[in-house]
C-alpha positions as CSV (number, residue, x, y, z in Angstrom):
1,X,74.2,71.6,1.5
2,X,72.2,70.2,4.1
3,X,69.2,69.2,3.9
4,X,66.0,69.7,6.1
5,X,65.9,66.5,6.8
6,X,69.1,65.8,8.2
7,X,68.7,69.1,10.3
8,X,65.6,68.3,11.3
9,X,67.1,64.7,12.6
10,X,69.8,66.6,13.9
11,X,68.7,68.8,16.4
12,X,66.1,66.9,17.7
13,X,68.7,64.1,18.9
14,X,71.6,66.7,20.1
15,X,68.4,68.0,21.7
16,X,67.1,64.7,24.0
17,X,71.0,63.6,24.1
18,X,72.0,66.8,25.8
19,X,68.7,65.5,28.1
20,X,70.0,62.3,29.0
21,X,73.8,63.5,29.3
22,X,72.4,66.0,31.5
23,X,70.7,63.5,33.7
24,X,73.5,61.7,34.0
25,X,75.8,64.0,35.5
26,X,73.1,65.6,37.6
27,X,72.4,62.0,39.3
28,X,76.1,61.3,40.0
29,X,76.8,65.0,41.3
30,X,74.0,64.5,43.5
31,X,73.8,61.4,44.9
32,X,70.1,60.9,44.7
33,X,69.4,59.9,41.4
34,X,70.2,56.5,39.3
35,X,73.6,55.7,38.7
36,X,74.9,55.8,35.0
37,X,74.4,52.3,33.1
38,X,75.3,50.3,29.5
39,X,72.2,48.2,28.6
40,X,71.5,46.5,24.9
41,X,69.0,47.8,22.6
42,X,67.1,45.2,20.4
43,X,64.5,45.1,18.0
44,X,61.6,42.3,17.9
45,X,58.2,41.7,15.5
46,X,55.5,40.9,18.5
47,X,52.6,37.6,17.2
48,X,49.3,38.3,17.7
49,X,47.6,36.7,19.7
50,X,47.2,33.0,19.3
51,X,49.1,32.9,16.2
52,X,52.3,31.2,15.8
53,X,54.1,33.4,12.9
54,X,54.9,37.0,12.8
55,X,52.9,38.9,10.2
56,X,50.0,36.2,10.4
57,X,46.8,37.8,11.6
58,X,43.2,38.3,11.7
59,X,42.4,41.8,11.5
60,X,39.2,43.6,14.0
61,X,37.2,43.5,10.4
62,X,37.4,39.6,9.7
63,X,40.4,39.8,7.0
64,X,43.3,37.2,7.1
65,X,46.1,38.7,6.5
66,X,49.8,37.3,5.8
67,X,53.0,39.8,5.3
68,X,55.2,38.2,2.7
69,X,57.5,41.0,3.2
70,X,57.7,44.0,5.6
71,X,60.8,46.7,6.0
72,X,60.8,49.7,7.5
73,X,63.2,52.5,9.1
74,X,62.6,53.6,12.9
75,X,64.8,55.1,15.7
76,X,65.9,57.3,17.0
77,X,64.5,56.1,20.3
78,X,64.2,57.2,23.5
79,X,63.2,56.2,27.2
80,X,61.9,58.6,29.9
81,X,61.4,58.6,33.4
82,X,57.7,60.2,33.1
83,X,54.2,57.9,32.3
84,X,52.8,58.0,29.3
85,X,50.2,60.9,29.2
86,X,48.0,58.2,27.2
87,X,47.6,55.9,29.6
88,X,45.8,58.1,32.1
89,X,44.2,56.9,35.7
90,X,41.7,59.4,35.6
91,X,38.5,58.4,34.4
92,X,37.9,62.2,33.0
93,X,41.4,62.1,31.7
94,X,41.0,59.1,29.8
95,X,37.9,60.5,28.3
96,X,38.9,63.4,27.4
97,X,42.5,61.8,25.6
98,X,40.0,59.4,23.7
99,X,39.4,61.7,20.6
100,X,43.2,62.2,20.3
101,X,44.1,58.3,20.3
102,X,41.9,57.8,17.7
103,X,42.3,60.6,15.5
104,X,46.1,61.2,16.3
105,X,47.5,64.7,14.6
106,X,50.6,66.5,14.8
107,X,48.6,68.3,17.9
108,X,47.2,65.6,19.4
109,X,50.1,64.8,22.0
110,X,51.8,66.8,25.1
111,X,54.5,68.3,24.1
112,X,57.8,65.8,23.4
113,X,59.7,66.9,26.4
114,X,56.9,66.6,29.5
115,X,58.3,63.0,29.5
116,X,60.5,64.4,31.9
117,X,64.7,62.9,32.2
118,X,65.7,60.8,29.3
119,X,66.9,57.7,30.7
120,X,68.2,55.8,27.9
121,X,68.6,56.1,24.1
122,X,69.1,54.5,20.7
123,X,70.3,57.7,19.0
124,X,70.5,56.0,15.5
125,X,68.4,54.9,12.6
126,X,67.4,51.1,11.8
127,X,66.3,49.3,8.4
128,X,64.4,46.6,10.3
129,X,63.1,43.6,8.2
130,X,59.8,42.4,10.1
131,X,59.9,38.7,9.1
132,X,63.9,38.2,8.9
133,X,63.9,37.3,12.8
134,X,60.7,34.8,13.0
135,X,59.8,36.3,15.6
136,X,63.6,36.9,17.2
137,X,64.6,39.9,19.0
138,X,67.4,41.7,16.9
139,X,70.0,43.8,19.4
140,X,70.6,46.6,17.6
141,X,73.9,47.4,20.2
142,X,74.5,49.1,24.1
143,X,73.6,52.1,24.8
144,X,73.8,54.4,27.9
145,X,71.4,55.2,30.7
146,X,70.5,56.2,34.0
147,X,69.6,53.0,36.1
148,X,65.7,53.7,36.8
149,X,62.2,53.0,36.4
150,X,61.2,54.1,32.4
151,X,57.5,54.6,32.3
152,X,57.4,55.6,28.0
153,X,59.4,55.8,25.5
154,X,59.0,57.5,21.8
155,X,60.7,56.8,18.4
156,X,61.1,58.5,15.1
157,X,59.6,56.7,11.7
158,X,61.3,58.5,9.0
159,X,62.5,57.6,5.5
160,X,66.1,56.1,4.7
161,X,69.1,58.5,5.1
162,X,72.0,57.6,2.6
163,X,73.9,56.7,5.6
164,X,71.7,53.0,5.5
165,X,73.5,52.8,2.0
166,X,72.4,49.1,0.5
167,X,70.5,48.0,3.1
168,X,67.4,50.4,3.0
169,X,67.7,49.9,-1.0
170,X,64.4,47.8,-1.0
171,X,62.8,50.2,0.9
172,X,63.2,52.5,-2.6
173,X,62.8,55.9,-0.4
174,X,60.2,55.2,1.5
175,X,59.5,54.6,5.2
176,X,57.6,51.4,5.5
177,X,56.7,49.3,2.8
178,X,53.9,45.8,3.5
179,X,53.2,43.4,1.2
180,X,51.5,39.9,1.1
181,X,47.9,38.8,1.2
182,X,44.0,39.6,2.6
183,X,41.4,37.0,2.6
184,X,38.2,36.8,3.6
185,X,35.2,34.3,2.6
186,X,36.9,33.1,-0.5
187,X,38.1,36.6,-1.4
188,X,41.8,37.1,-1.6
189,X,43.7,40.0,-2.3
190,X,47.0,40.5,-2.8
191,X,48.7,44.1,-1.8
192,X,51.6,46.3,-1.7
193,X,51.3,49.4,0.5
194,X,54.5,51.7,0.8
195,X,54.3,54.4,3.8
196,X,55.9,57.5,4.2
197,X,56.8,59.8,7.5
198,X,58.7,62.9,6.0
199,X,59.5,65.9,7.8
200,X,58.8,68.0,10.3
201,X,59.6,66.0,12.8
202,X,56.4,66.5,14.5
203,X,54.6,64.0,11.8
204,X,57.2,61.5,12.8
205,X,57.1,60.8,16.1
206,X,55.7,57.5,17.7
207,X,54.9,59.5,21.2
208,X,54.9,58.0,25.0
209,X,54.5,54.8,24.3
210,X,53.4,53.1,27.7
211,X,55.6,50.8,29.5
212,X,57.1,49.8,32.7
213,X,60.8,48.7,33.0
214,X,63.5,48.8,35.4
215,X,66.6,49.9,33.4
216,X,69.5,48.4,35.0
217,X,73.0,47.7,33.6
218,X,73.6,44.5,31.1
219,X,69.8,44.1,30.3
220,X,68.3,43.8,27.1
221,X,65.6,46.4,26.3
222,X,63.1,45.4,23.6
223,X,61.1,47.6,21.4
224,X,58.1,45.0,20.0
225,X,56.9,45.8,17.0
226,X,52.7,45.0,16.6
227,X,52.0,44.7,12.8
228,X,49.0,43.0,13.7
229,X,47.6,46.8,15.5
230,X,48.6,48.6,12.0
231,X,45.7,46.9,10.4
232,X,43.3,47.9,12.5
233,X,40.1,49.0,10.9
234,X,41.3,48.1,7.2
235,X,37.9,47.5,4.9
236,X,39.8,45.4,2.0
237,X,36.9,44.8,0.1
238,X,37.0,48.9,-0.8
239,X,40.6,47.9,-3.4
240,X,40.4,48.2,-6.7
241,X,41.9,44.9,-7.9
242,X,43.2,44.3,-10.9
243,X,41.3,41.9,-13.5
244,X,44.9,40.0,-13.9
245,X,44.4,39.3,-10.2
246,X,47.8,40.9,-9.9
247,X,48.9,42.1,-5.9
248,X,47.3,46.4,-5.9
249,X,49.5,48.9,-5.1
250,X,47.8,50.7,-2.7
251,X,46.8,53.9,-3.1
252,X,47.5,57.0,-1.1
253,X,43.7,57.7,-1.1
254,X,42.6,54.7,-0.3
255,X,41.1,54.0,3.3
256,X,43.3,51.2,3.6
257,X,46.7,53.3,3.0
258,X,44.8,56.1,5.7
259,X,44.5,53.7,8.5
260,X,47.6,52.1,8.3
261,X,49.5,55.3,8.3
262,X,47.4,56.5,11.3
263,X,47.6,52.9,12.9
264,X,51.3,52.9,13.0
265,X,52.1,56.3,14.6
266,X,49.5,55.3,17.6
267,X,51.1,54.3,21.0
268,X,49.7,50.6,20.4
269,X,51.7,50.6,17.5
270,X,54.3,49.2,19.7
271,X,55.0,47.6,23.0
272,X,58.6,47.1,25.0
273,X,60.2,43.8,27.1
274,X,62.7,44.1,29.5
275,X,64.8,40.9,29.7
């Protein structure tokens, strides 16, 4: 039997991969359009700023924190042709998308498709280890497209299919799972915070993401993780730790667990490099 998560996963990528297929043959019937193209797809854990590590931060509310482990399954993704409706040059626009960057909801976006053509795609799930590259992009494989400029692109968080077999077992089910450190003025704590993005599909989705690339054959497009963003907001001091001093499991209820799983479905959640 299958189950709603595979249909759900289903449909929405024969759904954008009828899109870019379509594209494709409408620009070479025409004439007018870009021609069809085989680029690489990689994957790469951004620094913050000034730091020479990936997963080595400050956060906005004075914590130092250091991942000592970070997994976490993504993709499908998807490029499109349109801008990202979040990145408005409208000052009244921009106002009025404020309340929905901040508070994002399964509302809070334009609907999936206003993107407009589908210009290239990575139409597969990823286990991608945060820390395994230091900081190294990982290509993930080639993939068609339409030879254009890609103003967004979007991605699916979602927990491990079976299909990832071994290599999402120390994921344990879930979708993203952090652990390592958070210090500040002599006050460490040690944490392990497991995420999860189950269906419907509309709960999953990292939406028009901002960018600016020219997609042409043979290049490498990058999606950049930003673990340093996720943390945004986090108030440490508010975890219970354990007398032991042993790492806390974060809870679900916590704020800490709330803003990382808003933090890492915003658009700043991730970036993208053309090389």
């Amino acid at each position: 039997m299958t189950s709603p998560l595979r249909t759900t996963r289903r449909a929405f990528t024969t759904l954008l991969g009828a899109s870019l297929l379509g594209g494709v043959q409408a620009c070479g019937l025409s004439g007018t359009g870009g021609r069809s193209i085989t680029f690489r797809m990689g994957l790469r854990t951004a620094r913050a700023p000034g730091e020479t590590a990936p997963g080595h931060f400050t956060t906005d509310t004075g914590w130092r924190v250091e991942l000592s482990s970070a997994r976490m399954v993504l993709g499908p993704i998807y490029l499109f042709e349109n801008p990202s409706p979040l990145q408005p040059t409208v000052t009244g626009h921009w106002l009025r998308r404020m309340g929905e960057v901040l508070v994002p909801s399964a509302h809070a976006h334009d609907s999936f498709f206003s993107g407009g053509r589908v210009l290239g795609e990575w139409d597969r799930e990823v286990v991608f280890d945060l820390l395994a590259e230091g900081g190294a992009t990982r290509v993930l494989g080639r993939s068609p497209g339409i030879a254009g400029v890609a103003r967004s692109f979007s991605l699916l968080l979602q927990p491990p299919s079976r299909a990832l077999g071994a290599e999402a077992a120390p994921l344990e089910g879930r979708s993203v799972v952090l652990a390592g450190t958070a210090s500040r003025e002599g006050h460490t704590v040690s944490f392990r915070a497991a995420l999860d993005f189950p269906p419907p599909v509309e709960l999953q989705r990292v939406d028009f993401v901002p960018m600016e690339v020219e997609l042409d054959d043979e290049g490498l497009f990058v999606v950049e993780l930003q673990p340093h963003r996720w943390f945004e907001g986090t108030l440490f001091e508010r975890l219970e730790v354990p007398a032991s001093g042993a790492a806390v499991t974060v809870p679900p209820e916590s704020q800490v667990h709330r803003a990382l799983l808003v933090n890492v479905r915003r658009h700043t959640a991730f970036s993208a490099a053309w090389e």
